[in-house]
C-alpha positions as CSV (number, residue, x, y, z in Angstrom):
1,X,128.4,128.4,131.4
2,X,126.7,125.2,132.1
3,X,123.5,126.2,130.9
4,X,124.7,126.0,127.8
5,X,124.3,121.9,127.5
6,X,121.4,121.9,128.9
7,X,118.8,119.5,126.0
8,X,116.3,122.8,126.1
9,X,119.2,125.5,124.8
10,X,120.6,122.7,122.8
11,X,117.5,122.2,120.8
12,X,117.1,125.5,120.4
13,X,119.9,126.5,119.3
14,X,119.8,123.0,116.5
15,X,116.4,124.5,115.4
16,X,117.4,127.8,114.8
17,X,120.2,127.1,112.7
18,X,118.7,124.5,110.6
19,X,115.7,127.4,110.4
20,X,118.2,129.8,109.6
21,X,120.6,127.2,106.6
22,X,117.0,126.1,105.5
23,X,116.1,130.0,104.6
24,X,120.0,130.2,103.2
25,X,119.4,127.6,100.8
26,X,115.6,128.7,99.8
27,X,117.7,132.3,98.8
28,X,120.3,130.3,96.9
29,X,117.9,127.8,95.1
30,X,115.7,128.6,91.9
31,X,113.2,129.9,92.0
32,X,109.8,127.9,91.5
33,X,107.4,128.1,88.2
34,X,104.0,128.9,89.4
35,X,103.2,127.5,85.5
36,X,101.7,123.7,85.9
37,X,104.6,121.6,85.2
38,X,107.0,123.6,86.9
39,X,111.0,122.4,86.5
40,X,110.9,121.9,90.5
41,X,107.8,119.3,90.3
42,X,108.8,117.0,87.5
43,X,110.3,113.6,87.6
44,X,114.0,113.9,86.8
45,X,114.5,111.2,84.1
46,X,118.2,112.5,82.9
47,X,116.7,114.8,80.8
48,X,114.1,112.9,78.9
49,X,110.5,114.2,79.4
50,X,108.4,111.6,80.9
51,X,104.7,111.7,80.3
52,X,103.7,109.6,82.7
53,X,105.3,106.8,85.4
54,X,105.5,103.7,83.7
55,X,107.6,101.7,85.9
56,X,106.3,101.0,89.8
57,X,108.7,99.1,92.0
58,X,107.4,96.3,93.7
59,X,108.9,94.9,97.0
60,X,106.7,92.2,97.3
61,X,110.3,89.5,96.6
62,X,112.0,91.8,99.4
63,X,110.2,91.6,101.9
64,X,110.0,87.4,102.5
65,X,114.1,87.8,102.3
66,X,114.0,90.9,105.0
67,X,111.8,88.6,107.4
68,X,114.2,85.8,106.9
69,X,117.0,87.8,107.6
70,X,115.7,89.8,110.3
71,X,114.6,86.2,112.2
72,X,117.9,85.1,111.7
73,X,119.8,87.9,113.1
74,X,117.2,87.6,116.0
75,X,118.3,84.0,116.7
76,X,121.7,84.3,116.3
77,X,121.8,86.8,118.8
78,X,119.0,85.1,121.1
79,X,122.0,82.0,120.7
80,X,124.9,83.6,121.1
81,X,124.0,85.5,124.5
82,X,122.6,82.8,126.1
83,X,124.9,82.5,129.3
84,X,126.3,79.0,129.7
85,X,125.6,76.5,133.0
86,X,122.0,77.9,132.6
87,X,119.3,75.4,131.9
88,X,116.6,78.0,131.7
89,X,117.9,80.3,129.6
90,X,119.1,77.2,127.6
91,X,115.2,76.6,127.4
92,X,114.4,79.8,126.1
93,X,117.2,79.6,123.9
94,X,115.7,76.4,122.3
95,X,112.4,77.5,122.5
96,X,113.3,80.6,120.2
97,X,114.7,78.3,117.8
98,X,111.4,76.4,117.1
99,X,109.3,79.6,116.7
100,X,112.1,80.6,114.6
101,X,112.2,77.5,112.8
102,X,107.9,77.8,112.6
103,X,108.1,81.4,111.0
104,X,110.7,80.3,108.7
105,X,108.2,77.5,107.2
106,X,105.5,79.7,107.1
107,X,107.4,82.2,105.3
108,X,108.6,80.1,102.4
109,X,105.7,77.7,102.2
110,X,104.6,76.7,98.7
């Protein structure tokens, strides 16, 4: 019976039965229009038929706020596990903070 956790069976057994609900659901879904345009490849736009794709989202704001973010979490953590009594890691600690500090003006330079 132990063979039965073993990560070979286990995998197996995950890819077969997403195999087998992956055919399920191709049986129960509609069928696809070979005709260009087909229902299954358009855009859903709540039922208004879109000729083309005016709008493109750009994440070029995001990602300056994701950075910032991401450093920050970084250095809180780098901060907040630093183990007291310990000059070096104290050193680290402070180190980090100026890199952090150096990215951060880089990143919202004008």
């Amino acid at each position: 019976m132990n063979w039965l956790v073993l990560s070979p069976v286990v995998f197996l057994v995950a890819v077969v039965a997403a195999w087998l609900l992956y055919r399920l659901m191709g049986t129960l879904s509609l069928p696809s229009s070979k005709a260009p345009g087909g229902g299954r490849t358009k855009a859903y736009a709540c039922g208004e038929d879109v000729a083309d794709h005016r709008v493109q989202p750009d994440y070029a704001q995001f990602f300056p706020f994701a950075f910032f973010f991401t450093i920050m979490h970084v250095f809180a953590l780098v901060v907040a596990t630093v183990p007291s009594g310990s000059p070096s890691a104290a050193a680290v600690a402070a180190g980090y903070a100026v890199a952090a500090a150096i990215g951060l003006f880089i990143l919202f330079r004008k």
